[in-house]
C-alpha positions in Angstrom: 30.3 44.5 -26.6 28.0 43.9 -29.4 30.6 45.6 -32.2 33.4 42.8 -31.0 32.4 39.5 -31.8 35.7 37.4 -30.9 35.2 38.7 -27.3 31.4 38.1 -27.3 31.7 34.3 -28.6 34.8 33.7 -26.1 32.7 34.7 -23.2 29.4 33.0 -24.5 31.2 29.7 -25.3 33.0 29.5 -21.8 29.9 29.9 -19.7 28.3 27.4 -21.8 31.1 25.1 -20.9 31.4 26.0 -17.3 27.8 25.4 -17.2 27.8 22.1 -18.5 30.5 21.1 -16.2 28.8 22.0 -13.5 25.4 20.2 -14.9 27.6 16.8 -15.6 29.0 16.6 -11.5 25.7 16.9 -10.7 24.4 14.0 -13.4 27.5 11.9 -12.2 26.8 12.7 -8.5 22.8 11.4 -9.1 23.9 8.1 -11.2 26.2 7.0 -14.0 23.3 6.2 -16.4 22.5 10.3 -15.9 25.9 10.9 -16.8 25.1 8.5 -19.6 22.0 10.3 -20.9 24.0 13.8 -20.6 27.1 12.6 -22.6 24.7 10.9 -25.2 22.9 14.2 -25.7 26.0 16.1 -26.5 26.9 13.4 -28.9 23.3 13.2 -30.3 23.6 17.6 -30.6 26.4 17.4 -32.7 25.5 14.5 -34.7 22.3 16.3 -35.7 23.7 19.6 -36.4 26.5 18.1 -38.9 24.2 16.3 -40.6 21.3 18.5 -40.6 23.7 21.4 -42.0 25.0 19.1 -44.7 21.5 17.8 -45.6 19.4 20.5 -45.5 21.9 23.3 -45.9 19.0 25.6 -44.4 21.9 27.4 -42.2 25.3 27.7 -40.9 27.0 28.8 -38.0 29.0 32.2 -37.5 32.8 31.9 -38.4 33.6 33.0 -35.0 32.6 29.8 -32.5 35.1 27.4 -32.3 33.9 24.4 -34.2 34.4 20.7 -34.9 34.1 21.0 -38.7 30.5 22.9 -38.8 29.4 22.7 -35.5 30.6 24.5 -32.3 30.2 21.8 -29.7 28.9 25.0 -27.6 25.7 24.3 -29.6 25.9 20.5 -28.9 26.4 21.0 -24.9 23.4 23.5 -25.3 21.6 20.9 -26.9 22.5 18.4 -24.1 21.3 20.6 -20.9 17.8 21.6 -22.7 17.4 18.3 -23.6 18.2 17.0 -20.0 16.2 20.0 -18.5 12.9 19.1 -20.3 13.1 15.9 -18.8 13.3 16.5 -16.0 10.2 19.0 -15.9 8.1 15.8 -17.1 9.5 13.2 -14.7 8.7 15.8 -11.9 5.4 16.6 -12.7 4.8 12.9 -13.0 3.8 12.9 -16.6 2.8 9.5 -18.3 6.2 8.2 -19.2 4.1 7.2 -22.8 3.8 10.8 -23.2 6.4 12.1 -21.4 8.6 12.6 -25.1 5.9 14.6 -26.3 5.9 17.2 -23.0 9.5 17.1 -23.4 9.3 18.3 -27.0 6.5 21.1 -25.4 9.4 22.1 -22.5 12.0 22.9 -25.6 10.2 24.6 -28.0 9.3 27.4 -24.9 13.2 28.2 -25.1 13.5 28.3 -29.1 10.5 30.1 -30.1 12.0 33.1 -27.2 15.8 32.5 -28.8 16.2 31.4 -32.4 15.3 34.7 -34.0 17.2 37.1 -31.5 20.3 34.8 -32.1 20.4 35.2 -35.7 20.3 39.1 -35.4 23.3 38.9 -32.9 24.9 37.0 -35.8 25.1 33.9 -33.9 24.0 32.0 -37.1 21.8 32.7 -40.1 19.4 31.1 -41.8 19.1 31.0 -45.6 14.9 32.4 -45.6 14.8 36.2 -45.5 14.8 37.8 -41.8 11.3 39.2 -42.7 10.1 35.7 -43.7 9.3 32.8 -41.3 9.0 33.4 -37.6 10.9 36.9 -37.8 13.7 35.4 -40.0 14.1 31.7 -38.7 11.8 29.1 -40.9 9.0 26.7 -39.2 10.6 23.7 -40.9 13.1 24.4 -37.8 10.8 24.8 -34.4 9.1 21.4 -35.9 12.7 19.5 -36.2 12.9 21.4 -32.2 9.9 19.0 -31.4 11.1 16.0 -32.8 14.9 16.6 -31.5 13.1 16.6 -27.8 10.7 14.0 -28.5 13.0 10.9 -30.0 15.8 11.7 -27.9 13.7 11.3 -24.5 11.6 8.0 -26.1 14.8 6.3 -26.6 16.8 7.7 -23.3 13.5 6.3 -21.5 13.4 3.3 -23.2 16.7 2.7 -22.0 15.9 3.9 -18.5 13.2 1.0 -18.1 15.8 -1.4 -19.4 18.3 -0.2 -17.1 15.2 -1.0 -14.1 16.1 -4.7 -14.7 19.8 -4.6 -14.1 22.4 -5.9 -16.1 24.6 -3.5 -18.8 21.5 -2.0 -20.7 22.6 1.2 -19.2 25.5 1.2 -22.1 22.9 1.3 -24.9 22.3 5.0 -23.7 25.5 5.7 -26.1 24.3 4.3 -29.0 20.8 6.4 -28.6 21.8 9.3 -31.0 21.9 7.1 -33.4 18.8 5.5 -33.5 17.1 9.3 -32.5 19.0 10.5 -35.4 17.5 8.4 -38.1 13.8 8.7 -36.8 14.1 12.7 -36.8 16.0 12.4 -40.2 12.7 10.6 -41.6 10.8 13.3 -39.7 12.3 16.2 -41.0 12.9 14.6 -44.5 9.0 14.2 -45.0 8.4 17.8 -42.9 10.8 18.6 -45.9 8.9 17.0 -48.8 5.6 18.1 -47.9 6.6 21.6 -47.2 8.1 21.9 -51.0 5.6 19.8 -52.5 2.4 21.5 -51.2 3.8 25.1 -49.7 6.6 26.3 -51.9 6.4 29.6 -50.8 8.8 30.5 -48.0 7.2 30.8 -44.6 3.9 29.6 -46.0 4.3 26.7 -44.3 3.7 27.6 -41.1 0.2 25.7 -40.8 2.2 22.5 -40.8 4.4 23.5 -37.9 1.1 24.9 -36.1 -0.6 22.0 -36.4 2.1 19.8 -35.1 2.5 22.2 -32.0 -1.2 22.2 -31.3 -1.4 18.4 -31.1 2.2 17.9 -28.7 0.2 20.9 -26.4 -3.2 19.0 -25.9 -1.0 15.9 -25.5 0.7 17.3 -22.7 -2.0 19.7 -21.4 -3.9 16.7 -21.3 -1.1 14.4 -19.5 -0.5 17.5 -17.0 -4.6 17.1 -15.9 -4.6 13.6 -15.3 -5.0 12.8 -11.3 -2.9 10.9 -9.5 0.0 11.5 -11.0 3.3 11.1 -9.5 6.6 12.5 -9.6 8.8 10.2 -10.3 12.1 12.5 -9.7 12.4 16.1 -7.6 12.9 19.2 -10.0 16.2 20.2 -10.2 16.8 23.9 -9.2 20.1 23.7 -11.5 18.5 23.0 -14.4 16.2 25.2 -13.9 18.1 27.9 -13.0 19.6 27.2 -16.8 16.6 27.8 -18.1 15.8 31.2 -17.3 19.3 32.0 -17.7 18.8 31.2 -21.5 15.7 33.5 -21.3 16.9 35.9 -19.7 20.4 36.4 -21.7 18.1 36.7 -24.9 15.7 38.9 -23.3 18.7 41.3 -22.3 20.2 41.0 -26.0 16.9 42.1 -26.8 17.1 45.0 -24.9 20.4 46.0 -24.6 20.7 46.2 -28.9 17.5 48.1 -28.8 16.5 45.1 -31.5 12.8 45.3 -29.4 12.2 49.0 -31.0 12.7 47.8 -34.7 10.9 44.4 -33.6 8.3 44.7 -31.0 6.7 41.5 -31.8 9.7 40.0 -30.4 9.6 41.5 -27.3 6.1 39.9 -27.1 7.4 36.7 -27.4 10.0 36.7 -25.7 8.0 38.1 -22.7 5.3 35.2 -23.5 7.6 32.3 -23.1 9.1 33.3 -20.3 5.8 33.4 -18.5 4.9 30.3 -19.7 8.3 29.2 -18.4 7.4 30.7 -14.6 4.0 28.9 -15.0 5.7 25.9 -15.5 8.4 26.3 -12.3 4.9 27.1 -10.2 3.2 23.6 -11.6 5.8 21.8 -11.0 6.9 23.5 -7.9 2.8 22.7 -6.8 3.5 19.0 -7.6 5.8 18.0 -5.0 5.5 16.8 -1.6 6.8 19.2 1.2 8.9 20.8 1.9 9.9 21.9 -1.7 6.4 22.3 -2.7 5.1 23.7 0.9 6.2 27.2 0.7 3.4 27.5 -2.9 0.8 26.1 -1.0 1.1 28.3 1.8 0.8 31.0 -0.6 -2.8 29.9 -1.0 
């Protein structure tokens, strides 16, 4: 299957869409401002992807996905169920809605850093560094713009959410929040930008900046994730979840099945990394509920 692209896209972009579908009965079933927040993020993925691509011009997408101009809205549903996933995660561990952006932004970069590079080598897109630059071909200008795609997304879905606490229409701002999310991680990026030319011209060098960034969003969120008391203010969804490791899994497989691992091994590594970091995260979350979705962990003990 890996020599026929058409097939492989058709096939890939169909269970993304069947798996959205599935995810928005579920958000509509829960509440309409859900729905909201899911709809918003799929406007909010492609808005950022057209403009990033015409912005930056760092990358662009494989002539074979169906697109809307340069962007497959494949992407932008993918966009919408991380997004929507990672929130979830924090909400259920009961993380300090003040830092809950920040653990969201920790909760996506798991999937990227265990996806971005395999995708490009399936031809999925490509970036304009070398393959043997960067992290194994994909630059660290992108896993920061990963952070802040998470991060001002969730601030301004939960800014909404408190709104929405006190009735009224303030649920309808939720479709105006890519654009406000849009210009913050445009001024993010855009300075990510600057500095990275200005002080680390060379390609991949850059990396400290991205490093440092991730450091500070993990002691903010290992720290949030340590604080007592802290209650869940939604149950994990098993769906969402279960999308998850489906994303892990498919690139782990791709992995595999191209034999990409033996030219790559460091890959491997990561990918096996962030999908036990993902597992650690189901079992801490799992451990943070009341029974009887948390009782069968603690029996364990």
């Amino acid at each position: 299957m890996w020599n026929d692209p058409p097939w492989l896209y058709a096939i890939v972009q169909l269970g993304i869409l069947a798996t959205f579908l599935v995810a928005a009965f579920r958000a509509g079933r829960q509440s309409i401002q859900r729905l909201f927040e899911l709809s918003s993020a799929v406007s909010f993925g492609l808005l950022l992807e057209e403009g990033d691509i015409i912005i930056f011009q760092s990358y662009r997408y494989a002539l074979h996905w169906f697109s809307f101009d340069l962007v497959p809205p494949a992407i932008a549903l993918c966009w919408a169920l991380i997004i929507a996933s990672a929130m979830n995660i924090s909400d259920a561990l009961g993380i300090d809605e003040r830092v809950a952006p920040v653990a969201d932004a920790v909760w996506a970069i798991i999937l990227d850093l265990a996806l971005d590079a395999v995708a490009i080598r399936l031809g999925f897109w490509r970036w304009t560094i070398p393959m043997d630059k960067g992290w194994f071909g994909v630059p660290y200008s992108n896993f920061f713009a990963w952070l802040l795609v998470a991060a001002v997304f969730s601030y301004f879905t939960r800014a909404v959410r408190r709104r929405t606490k006190r009735g009224g229409r303030a649920r309808l701002w939720q479709l105006v929040v890519p654009l406000p999310a849009y210009g913050v991680l445009l001024a993010g990026v855009g300075a990510y930008v600057f500095t990275q030319t200005t002080f680390f011209p060379e390609v991949g060098s850059d990396w400290i900046l991205f490093a440092v960034a991730l450091v500070i969003f993990a002691l903010i969120t290992f720290r949030a994730c340590l604080l007592p008391r802290r209650k869940p203010r939604e149950m994990p969804d098993p769906y969402l979840a279960a999308v998850r490791y489906l994303i892990h899994l498919y690139f782990l497989w791709a992995l595999i099945a191209t034999e990409m691992f033996r030219q790559i091994p460091g890959l491997l590594v990561a990918s096996l990394t962030m999908l036990a970091l993902e597992t650690a995260l189901a079992f801490a979350v799992a451990r943070g509920q009341p029974a009887p979705f948390g009782g069968w962990v603690r029996r364990r003990e």
